[in-house]
N, C-alpha and C positions, 0 to 999 in steps of 0.2 A: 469953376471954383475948384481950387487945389482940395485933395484928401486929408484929414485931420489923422487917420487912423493911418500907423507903423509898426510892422510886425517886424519883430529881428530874433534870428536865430544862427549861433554860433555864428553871428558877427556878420551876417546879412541881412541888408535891410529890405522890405518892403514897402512900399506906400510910401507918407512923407516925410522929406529929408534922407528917402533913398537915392540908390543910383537912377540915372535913368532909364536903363535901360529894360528895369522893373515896372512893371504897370498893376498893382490891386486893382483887382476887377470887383462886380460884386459886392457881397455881406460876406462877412468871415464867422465861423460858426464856433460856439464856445460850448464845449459839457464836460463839469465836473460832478464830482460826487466827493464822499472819505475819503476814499482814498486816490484818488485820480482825477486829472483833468488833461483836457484837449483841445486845440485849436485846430480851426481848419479850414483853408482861404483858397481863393484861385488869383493864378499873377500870370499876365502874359510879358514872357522874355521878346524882346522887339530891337532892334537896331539896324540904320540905313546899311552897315558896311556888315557882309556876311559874316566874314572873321572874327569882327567884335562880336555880332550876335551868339556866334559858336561857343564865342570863350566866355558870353557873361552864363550862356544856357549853362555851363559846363561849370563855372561857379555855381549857379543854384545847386545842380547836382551834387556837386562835392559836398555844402555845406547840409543839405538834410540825408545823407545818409553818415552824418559825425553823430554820434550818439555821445548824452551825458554835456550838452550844452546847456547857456542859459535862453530863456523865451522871454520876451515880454512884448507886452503889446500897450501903444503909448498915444494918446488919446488927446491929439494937440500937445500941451507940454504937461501935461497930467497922464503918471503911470496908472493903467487898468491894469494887467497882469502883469506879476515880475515871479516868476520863480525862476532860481540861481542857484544852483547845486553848491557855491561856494558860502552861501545864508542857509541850504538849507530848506528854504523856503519852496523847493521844486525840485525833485533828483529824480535819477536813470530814466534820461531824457530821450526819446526814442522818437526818430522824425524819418516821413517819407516825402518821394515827393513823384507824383504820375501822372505822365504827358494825356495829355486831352484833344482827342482827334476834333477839329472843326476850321469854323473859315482862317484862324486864327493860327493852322498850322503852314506856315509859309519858308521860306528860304530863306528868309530874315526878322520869321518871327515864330512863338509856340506858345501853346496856354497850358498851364500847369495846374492841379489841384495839389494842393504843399497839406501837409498836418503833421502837429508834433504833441506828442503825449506825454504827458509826466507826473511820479510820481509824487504823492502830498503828505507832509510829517503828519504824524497822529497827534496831534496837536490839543484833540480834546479834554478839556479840564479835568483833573483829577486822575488822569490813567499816564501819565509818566513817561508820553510815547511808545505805552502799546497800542498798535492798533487793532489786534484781536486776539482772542484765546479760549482754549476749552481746558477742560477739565474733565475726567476719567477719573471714576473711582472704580476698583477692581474688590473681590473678597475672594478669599484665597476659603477651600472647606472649611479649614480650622476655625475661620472666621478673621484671621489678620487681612487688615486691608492696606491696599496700597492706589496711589495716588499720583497721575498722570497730567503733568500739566504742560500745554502747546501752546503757541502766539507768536507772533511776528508783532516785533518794536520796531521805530523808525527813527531816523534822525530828527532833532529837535535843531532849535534855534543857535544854541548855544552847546552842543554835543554830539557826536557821533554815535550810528545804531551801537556798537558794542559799548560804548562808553554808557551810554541812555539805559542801556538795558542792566549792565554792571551795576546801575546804581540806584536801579528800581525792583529787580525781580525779587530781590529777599521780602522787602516789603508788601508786595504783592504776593508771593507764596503762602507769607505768615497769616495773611489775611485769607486766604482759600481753606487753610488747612486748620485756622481757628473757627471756623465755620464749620468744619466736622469734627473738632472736639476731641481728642488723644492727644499722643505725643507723636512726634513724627522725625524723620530726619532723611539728609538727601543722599540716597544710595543710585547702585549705576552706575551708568557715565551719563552726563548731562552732555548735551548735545547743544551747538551754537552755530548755525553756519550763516555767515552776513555777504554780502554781495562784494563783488568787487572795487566798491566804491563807498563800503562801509555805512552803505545809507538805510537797508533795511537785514536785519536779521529774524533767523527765523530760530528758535527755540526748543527743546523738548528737555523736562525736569521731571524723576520718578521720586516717588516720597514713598517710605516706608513706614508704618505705623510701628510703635516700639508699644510689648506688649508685656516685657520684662528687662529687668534692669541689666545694662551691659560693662557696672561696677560693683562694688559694693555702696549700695547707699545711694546709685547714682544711675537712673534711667537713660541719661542720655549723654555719653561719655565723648564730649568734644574732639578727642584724633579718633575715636575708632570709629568704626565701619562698617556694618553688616555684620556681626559675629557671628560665629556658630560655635556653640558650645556644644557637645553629647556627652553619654555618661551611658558607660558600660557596667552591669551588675552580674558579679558571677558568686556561686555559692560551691562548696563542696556538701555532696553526704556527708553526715553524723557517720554511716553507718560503711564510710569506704576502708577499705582495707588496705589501702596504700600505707605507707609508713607513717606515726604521724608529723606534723610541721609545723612552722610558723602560719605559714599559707593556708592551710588544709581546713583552719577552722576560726579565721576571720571571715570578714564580707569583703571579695572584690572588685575595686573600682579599676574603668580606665574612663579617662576624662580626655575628648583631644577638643582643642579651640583652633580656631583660626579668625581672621580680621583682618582689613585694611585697615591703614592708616595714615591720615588726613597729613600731605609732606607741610600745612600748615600750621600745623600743630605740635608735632616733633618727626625728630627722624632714630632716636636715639631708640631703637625696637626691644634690645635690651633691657635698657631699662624699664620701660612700657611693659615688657613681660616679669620681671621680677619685681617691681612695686604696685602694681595695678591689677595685672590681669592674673599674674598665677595666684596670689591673695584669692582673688575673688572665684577662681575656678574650687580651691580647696576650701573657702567656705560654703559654696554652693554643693560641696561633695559633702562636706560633714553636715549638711541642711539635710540633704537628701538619705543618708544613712542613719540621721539620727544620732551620729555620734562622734567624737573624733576618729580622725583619719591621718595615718602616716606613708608617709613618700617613700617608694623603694624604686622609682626609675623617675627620670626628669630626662624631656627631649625636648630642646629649645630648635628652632629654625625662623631664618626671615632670610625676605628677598629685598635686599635695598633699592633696585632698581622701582620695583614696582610699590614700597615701603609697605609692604605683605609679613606677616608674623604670624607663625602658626605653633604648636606643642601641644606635648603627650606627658602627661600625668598619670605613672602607674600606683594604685594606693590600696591600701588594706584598712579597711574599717574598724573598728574596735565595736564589740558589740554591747559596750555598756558596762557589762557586766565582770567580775574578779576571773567567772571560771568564765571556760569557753567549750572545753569538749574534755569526755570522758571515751576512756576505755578499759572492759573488763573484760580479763580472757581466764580459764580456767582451764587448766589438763589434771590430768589423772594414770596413774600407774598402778599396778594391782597384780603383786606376785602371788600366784596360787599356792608356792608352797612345795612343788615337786622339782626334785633334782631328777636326772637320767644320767647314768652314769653308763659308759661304752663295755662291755665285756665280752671276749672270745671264748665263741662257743661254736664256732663252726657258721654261725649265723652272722653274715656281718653289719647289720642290723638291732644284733642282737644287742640289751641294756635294763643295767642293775635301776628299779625307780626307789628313791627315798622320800618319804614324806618328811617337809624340816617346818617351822613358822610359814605361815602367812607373812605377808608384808605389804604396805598399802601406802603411796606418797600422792599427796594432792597438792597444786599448787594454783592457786589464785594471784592474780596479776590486776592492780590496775593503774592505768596510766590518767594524768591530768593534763591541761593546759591552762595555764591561771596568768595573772598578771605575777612580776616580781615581786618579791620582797619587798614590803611597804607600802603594794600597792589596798586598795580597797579590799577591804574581804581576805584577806589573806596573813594570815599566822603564823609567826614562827617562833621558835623559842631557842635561843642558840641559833648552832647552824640546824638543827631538827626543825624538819618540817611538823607542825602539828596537828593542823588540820586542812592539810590537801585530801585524806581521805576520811570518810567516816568509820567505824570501829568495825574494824574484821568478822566475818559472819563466824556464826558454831553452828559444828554439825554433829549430831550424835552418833560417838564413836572415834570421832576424831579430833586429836587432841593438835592444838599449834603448837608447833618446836622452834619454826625458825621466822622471823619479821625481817627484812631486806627493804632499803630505803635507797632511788639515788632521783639526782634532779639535776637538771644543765639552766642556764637562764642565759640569754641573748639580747640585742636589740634587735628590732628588727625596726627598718625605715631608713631614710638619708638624716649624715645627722645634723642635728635640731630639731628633728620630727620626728623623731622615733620613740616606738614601743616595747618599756621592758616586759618580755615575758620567761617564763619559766615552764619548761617541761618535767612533770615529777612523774616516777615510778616509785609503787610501792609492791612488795611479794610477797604471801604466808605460807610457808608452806605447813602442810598435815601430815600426821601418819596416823594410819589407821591401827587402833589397839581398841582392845577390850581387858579394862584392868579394873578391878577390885580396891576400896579404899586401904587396904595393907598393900596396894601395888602388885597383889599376888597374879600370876599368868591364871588366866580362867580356862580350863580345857575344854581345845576344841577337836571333832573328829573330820575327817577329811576322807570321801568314799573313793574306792579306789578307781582308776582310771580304767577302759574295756581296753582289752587286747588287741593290737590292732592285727590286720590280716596277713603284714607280708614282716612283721619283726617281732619278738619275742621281748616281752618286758617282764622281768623276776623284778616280785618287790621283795623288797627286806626291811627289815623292823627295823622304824625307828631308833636310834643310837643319843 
């Protein structure tokens, strides 16, 4: 009775409606699983003419070390197995095939054990031709987490691994990462590497948990990328003796970002930084200052190859408030009254002293820094300043002669952003009297000076 069972690979048949020169011995052995299956038969190669035998043995040979053929095994005129890398239906087809010592090894004949393995689409319902994956979640101190996801997809029916996988993984991600609840987005490089016959691919996706917004208004800003934002705070003393400035007595910021961005969303990085991101870096600086903030450097940069965008925001904070910093200085001068006059007497040292007035000048200074004219808090009447300072102190004794006023105003910031301010100085000065309501001089005495040891001083009467 002829064989019903034919096994053919890469276009060689065994069993029936084979050549003849092929003999199926035996049971042929079948095990698969998910993802894999295998056959595995013994045939002895036989022919009466050596030559022929040579060259059919030599065809078996050739055709089970072709890798990425089809298998199928054909059960009378009813196919049992068919996988065909061209359906699909059975890829990276790996076959061997290993001579069998026994009576069967002859000069015109040889027995082989042949088996061919191949791999099987992920076929199971509902997973989109993945056929496995894990999932990594990571927590960074701070507590941001991030989100690690692997698997291997395979070819389907009707699509190749990368096409299969293209057209599945967003779906499948959305659903991993709504099971742990935040916002997320895909940072990295995603990683895809598929075989060379495009039938299985293997995957690796990192997700980033988003834990602040990387817009205004807007947690999850479609081109951009992983942002970093920082925010530098610098202060000066009240109490520095540097001259004073614009600088000297705001709050300052530096702000620098950086971001990729996604070449599917735009390329245009200019623009992306002037209507999007620098927006949102100076309102995240006046959030953080508490107040408005004005621009005194802008540093754009991008790299188009890589579609990378990075800048430096230098800014001076406003601290809310009209004033911002005071300075009060006060000197003092105080003539005692004694003239010395030079005279030869042999003594060259020698000098006439006269007692004449006392004399006394005091001078009080203080300096402002305020917002301009019109802005809050601030007074003027005319071009007079009226109330940058409060009313001149009194000291007994001394009377004010002289009031000195000046003041400079500037912008400070890039403009459109910029802050007017105003530096005022105001000056009193004193002199020190002691007068009487008729104005009359009140008399005073003045003890005389000691002698000193190496010069001679003749006083003379006051004149």
């Amino acid at each position: 009775m002829s064989r019903l069972i034919a096994i053919t690979y890469a276009g060689l048949t065994v069993g029936a409606g084979g050549a003849s020169a092929y003999h199926l011995t035996g049971r042929y052995r079948f095990l698969h699983d998910y993802e894999r299956a295998s056959v595995t038969f013994e045939v002895v190669v036989q022919d009466d003419d050596p030559a022929s035998f040579v060259a059919a043995e030599q065809a078996l040979r050739d055709a089970y070390r072709t890798p990425d053929q089809a298998l199928t095994v054909v059960l009378g005129a009813t196919s049992r197995h068919d996988f065909d890398p061209a359906l699909n239906t059975g890829f990276n087809a790996r076959a061997t095939a290993r001579k069998l010592a026994g009576q069967e090894d002859t000069a015109r004949s040889a027995r082989y054990e042949c088996a061919v393995a191949v791999e099987l689409p992920a076929s199971l319902s509902g997973r989109a031709g993945r056929r496995s994956s894990s999932v990594d979640v990571a927590t960074s101190p701070s507590g941001r987490r991030t989100v690690t996801v692997e698997g291997v997809y395979t070819a389907l029916a009707n699509a190749a691994a990368r096409a299969q996988f293209a057209a599945s993984i967003n779906a499948y991600a959305a659903g991993v990462l709504s099971g742990l609840g935040g916002t997320w987005e895909l940072v990295g490089t995603p990683t895809e590497r598929a075989d060379d016959q495009n039938k299985v691919l293997r995957f690796t996706r990192r997700y980033a948990e988003l834990l602040y917004d990387q817009a205004q208004g807007t947690r999850d800003h479609p081109a951009i990328v992983e942002p970093q934002v920082t925010f530098a705070r610098g202060r000066n003393s009240a109490s520095s003796s540097a001259a004073l400035g614009p600088a000297q007595a705001l709050v300052q910021l530096d702000a620098s970002y950086s971001a990729s961005v996604r070449f599917d969303q735009t390329t245009d990085l200019e623009d992306l930084w002037s209507n999007v991101v620098r927006p949102y870096v100076l309102a995240e600086a006046r959030r953080l200052a508490g107040s408005t903030v004005v621009v005194t450097a802008d540093r754009f940069s991008f790299d188009p190859d890589e579609n990378v965008l990075s800048g430096n925001l230098s800014l001076l904070a406003d601290p809310g408030a009209a004033f911002f910093q005071a300075r009060v200085s006060l000197s003092e001068s105080i003539d005692e009254g004694i003239v010395l006059k030079p005279v030869w007497d042999g003594n060259p040292w020698s000098r006439d002293r006269y007692d004449v007035p006392k004399s006394g000048v005091r001078v009080l200074t203080r300096t402002t820094l305020r917002r301009a004219p019109g802005a809050a808090g601030y007074e003027v009447s005319g071009d007079r300043v009226v109330s940058d300072h409060p009313a001149p102190p009194q000291w007994r004794g001394w009377i004010e002669v002289r009031d000195a006023r000046r003041a400079s105003s500037w912008l400070e910031g890039l403009p459109g952003e910029d802050l007017p301010l105003r530096a005022s100085s105001t000056s009193y000065t004193y002199v020190r009297a002691d007068v009487r309501s008729t104005g009359a001089r009140v008399p005073t005495s003045t003890p005389p000076a000691p002698p000193s040891s190496d010069m001679t001083t003749r006083e003379r009467p006051r004149t």
